[in-house]
C-alpha positions, -999 to 999 in steps of 0.1 A, spaced: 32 -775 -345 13 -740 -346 -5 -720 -379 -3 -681 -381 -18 -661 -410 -32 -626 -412 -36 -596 -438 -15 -567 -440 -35 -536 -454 -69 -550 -444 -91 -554 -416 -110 -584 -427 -126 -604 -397 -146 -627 -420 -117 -639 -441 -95 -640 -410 -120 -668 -391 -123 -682 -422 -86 -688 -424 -80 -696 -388 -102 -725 -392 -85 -739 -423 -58 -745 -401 -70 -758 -363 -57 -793 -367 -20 -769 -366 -28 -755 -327 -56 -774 -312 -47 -759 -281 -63 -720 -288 -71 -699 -316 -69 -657 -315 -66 -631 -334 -63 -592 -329 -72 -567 -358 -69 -527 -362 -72 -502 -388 -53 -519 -421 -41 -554 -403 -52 -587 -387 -30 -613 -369 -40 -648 -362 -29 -679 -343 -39 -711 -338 -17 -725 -309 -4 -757 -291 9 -751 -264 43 -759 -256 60 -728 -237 42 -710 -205 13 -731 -216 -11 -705 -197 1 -670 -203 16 -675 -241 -16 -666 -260 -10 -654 -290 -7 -630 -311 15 -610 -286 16 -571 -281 40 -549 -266 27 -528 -235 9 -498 -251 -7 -525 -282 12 -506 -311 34 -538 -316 23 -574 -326 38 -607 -337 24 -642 -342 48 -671 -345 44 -707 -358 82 -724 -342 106 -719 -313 133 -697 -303 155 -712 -288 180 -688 -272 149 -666 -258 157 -671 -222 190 -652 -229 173 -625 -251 148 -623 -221 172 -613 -198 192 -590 -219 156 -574 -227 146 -569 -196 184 -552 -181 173 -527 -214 141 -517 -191 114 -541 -214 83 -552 -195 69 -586 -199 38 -601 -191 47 -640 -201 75 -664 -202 64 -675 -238 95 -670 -265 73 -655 -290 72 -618 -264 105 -617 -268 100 -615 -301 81 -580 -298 104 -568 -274 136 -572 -298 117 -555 -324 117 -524 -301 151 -526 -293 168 -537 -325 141 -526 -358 136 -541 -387 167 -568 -388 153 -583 -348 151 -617 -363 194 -620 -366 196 -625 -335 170 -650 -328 182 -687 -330 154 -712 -341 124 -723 -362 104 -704 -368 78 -685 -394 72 -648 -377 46 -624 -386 47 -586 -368 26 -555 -371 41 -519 -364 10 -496 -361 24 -468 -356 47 -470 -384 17 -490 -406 45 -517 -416 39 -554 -418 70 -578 -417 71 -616 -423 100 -642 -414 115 -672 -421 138 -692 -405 175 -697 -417 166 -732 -433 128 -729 -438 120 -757 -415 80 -737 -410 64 -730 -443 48 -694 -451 30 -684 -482 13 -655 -488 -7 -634 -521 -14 -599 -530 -48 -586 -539 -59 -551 -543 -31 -537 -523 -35 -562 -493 -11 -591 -486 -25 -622 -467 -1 -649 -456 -9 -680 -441 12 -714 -430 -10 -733 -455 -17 -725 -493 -51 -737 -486 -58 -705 -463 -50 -681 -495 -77 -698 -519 -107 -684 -495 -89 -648 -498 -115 -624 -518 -112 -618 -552 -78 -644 -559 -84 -669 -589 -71 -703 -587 -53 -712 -615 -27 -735 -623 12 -727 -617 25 -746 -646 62 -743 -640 55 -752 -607 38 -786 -620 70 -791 -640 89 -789 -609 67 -812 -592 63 -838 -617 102 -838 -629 115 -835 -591 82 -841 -571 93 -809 -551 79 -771 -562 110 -749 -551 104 -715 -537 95 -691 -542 67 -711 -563 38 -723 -555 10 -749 -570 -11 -718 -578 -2 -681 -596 -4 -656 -573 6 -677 -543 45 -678 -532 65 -692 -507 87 -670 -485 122 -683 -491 145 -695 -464 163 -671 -445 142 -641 -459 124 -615 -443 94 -595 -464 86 -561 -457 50 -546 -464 41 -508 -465 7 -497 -479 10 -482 -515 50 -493 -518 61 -525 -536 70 -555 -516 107 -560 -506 118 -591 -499 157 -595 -485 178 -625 -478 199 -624 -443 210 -657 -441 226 -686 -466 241 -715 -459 277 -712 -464 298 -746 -478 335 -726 -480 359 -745 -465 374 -729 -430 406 -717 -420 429 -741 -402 
């Protein structure tokens, strides 16, 4: 188990330690973060793959390109070599580079062709984009809240009640949901303001343009041919 969060929009180092340390019990292994102008991106890690060099958050050679992951890929050693035949240098033999790699090569839709669990945040500087993932049957959680313009998402809810300016109050349909069912369903949360990214959804953030949120994968029960 790993924890990610970060804020899209904002460069806020206080709330960014803050919210790493709400979630070390996640990675006891290491904790980083890297920030610029409008972002932060934070990981608490344990260490499971290339245990040395897999420190993350991850960038791409020239630092325009970065992505924190809480999960596994599991078909990254294929992606790996198809990555590298396309001329991509890495500096690790952790799954989550791959990760920044296949951004380069593929845009915004990377995360089709990645086979896992996983809960992905990445950073495009140059293009000032934020992008958050979820894996096809949500096995890592991700929530995340807007304030003034900044998104901050985080693995835990508890990370999002230290952001700046957000007021905790009571999600009654959510408590309906949890008393009737004793189970919120996404894209609620225990709190207004707070949602869950749903399964198999990827959210898109671009300063000063609404939130777009799409859904590439759903399970499918049809019965097959023959």
């Amino acid at each position: 188990m790993c924890g990610i969060c970060g804020i899209f929009g904002a460069a806020d180092i206080k709330t960014m330690r803050k919210m790493l340390s709400l979630i070390a019990h996640r990675g006891p292994d290491d904790e980083h973060f890297v920030s610029g102008r409008g972002f932060c991106l934070g990981a608490r890690r344990l260490s499971i793959i290339d245990v040395e060099g897999g420190r993350q958050p991850i960038g791409n050679e020239d630092g325009t390109i970065w992505v924190a992951q809480n999960g596994e890929i599991y078909n990254f050693p294929s992606m790996h070599e198809k990555l590298l035949k396309e001329g991509h240098a890495f500096k690790t033999r952790c799954d989550t580079e791959v990760l920044v790699h296949l951004y380069e090569s593929a845009g915004d839709n990377f995360y089709e062709e990645a086979n896992g669990l996983f809960a992905i945040s990445l950073w495009d500087d140059n293009k000032k984009k934020g992008i958050l993932v979820r894996d096809r049957t949500g096995k890592k959680p991700l929530y995340y809240t807007s304030v003034n313009g900044n998104l901050y998402y985080a693995s835990e809810i508890k990370c999002l009640l230290e952001v700046p300016g957000f007021e905790r109050k009571l999600n009654l349909e959510a408590l309906h949901y949890f008393l009737s069912y004793k189970h919120v369903p996404h894209p609620l949360s225990i709190f207004r303001g707070i949602e869950m990214l749903p399964p198999g959804s990827a959210l898109f953030y671009e300063p000063g343009k609404q939130l777009r949120i799409i859904k590439y994968w759903e399970a499918d029960f049809s019965p097959m041919d023959g």
